[in-house]
C-alpha positions in Angstrom: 218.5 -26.5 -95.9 217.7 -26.1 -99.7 219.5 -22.6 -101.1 215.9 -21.4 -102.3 214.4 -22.1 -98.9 216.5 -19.0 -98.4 215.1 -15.8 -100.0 217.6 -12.9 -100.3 214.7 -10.0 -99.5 216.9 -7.2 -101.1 216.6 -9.3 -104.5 212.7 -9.1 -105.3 212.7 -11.3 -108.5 209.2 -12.3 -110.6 210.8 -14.6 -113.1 210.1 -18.2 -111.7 211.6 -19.9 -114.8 214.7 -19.3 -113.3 216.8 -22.0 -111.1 217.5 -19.2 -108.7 213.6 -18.1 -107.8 212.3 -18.7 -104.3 209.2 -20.6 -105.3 206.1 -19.1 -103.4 208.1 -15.8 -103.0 209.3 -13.3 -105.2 212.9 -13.1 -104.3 216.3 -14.1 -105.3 218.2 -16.9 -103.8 221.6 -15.4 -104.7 223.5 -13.0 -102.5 224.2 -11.3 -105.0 223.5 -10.9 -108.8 225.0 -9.5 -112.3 222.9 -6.6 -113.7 224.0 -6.5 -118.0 222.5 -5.1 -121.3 222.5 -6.2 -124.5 222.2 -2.9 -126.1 225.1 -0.8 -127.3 223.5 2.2 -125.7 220.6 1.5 -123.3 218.1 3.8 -122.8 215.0 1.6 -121.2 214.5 -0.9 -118.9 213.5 -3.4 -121.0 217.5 -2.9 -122.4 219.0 -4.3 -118.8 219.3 -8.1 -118.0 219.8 -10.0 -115.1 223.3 -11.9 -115.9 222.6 -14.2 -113.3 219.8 -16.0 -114.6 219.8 -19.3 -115.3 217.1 -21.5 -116.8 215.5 -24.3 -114.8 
């Protein structure tokens, strides 16, 4: 069975450049990922990052 035939339903994920995206659903093949920032001080969603992506 291929990993991404395997949707992790308490991942939703939208970003389908990534190597870990269930293609034709909008979830997460990983058990589990790694939530980050890149801001010194976050204050908005757009300051978060999923750690765990990884480019196709």
């Amino acid at each position: 069975m291929n990993r991404h035939d395997n949707p992790n339903h308490c991942i939703a994920c939208t970003v389908q450049q990534c190597a870990h995206h269930c293609q034709g659903e909008n979830y997460c093949a990983l058990d589990s990922i790694l939530v980050g920032t890149h801001e010194a001080n976050p204050t908005e969603d757009q300051c978060t990052d999923c750690k765990s992506f990884l480019k196709k």
